[in-house]
N, CA and C atoms as a LAMMPS dump frame, in Angstrom:
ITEM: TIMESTEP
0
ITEM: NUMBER OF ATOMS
120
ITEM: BOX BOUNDS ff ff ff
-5.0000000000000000e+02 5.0000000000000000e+02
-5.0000000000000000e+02 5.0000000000000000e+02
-5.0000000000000000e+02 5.0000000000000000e+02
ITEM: ATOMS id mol type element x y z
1 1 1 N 115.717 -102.511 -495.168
2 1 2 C 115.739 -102.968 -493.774
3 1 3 C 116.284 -104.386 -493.663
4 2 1 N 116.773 -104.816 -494.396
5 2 2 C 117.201 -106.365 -494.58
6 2 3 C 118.565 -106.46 -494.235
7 3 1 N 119.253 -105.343 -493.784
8 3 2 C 121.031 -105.101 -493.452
9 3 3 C 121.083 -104.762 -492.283
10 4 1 N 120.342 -105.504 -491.083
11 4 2 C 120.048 -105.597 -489.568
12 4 3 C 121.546 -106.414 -489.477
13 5 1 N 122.148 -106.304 -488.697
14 5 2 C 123.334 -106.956 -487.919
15 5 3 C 122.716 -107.885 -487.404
16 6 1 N 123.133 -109.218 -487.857
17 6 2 C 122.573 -110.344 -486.845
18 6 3 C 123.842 -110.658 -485.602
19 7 1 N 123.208 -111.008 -484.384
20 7 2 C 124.023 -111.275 -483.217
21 7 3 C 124.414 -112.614 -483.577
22 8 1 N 125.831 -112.95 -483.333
23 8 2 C 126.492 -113.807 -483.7
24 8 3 C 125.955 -114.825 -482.438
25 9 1 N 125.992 -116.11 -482.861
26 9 2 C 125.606 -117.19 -481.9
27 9 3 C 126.661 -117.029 -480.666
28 10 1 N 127.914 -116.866 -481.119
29 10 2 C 128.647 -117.401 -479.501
30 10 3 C 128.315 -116.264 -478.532
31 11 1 N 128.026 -114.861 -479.246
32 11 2 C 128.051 -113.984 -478.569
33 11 3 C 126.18 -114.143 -477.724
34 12 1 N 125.557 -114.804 -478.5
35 12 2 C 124.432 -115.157 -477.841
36 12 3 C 124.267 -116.677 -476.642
37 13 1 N 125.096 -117.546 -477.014
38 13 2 C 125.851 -118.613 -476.429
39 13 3 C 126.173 -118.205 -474.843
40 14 1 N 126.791 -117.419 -475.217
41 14 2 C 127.87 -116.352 -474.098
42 14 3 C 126.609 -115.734 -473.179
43 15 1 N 125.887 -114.951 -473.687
44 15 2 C 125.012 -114.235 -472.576
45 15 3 C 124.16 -115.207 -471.909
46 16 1 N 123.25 -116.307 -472.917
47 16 2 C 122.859 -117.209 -472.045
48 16 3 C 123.003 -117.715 -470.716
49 17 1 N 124.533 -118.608 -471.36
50 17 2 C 125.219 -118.89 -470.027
51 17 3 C 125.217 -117.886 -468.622
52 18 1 N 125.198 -116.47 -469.639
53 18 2 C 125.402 -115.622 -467.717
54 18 3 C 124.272 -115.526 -467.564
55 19 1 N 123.21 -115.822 -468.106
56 19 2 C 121.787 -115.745 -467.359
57 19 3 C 121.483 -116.757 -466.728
58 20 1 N 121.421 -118.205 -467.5
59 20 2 C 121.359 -119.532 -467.005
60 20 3 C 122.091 -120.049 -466.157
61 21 1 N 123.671 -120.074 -466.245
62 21 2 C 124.413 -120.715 -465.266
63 21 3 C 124.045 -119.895 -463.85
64 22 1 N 123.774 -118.58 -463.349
65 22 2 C 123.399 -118.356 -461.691
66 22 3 C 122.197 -118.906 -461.365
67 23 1 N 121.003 -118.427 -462.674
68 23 2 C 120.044 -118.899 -462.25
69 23 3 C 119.988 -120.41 -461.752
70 24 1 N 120.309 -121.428 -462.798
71 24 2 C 120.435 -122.776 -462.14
72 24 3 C 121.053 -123.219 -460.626
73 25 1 N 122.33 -122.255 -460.525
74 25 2 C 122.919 -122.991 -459.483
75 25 3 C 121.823 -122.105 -458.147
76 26 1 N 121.241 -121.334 -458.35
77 26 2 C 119.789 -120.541 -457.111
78 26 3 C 119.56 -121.803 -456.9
79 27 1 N 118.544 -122.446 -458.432
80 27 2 C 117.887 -123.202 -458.16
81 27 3 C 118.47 -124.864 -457.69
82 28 1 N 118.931 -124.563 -458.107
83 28 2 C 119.728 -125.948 -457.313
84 28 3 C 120.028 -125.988 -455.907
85 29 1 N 120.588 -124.805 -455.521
86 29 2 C 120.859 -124.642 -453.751
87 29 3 C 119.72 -124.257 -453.392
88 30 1 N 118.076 -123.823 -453.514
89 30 2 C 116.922 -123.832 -453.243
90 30 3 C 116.5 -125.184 -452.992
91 31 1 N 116.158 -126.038 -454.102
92 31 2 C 116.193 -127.163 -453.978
93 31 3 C 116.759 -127.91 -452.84
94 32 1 N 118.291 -128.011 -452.747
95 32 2 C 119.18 -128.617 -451.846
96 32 3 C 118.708 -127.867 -450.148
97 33 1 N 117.867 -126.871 -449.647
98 33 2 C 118.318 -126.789 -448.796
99 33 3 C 116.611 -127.336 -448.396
100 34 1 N 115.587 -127.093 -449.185
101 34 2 C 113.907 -127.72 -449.253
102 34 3 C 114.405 -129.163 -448.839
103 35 1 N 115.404 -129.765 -449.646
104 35 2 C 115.147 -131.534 -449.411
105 35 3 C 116.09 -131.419 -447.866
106 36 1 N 116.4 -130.817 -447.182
107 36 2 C 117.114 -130.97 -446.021
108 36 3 C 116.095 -130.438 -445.165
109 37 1 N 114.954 -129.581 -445.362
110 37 2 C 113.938 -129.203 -444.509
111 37 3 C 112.677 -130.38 -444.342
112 38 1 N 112.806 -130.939 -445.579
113 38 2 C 111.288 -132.088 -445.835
114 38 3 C 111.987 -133.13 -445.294
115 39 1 N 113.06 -133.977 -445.522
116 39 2 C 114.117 -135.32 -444.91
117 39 3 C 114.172 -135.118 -443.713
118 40 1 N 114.113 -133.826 -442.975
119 40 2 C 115.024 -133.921 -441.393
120 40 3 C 116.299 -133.616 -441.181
């Protein structure tokens, strides 16, 4: 059992990013529209 295919980093690199980069920019335009509701 020791001849498992390991997932290559970029290819793990790579999916990250498509999980992380939308999620952040949610949270960022969540953020951005809260500080325009609490400011006025």
């Amino acid at each position: 059992m020791e001849n498992q295919s390991k997932t290559s980093p970029v290819a793990l690199g790579i999916f990250w990013l498509y999980v992380l980069v939308p999620l952040a920019w949610g949270v960022f335009n969540t953020l951005r529209s809260a500080s325009k509701l609490f400011t006025g």
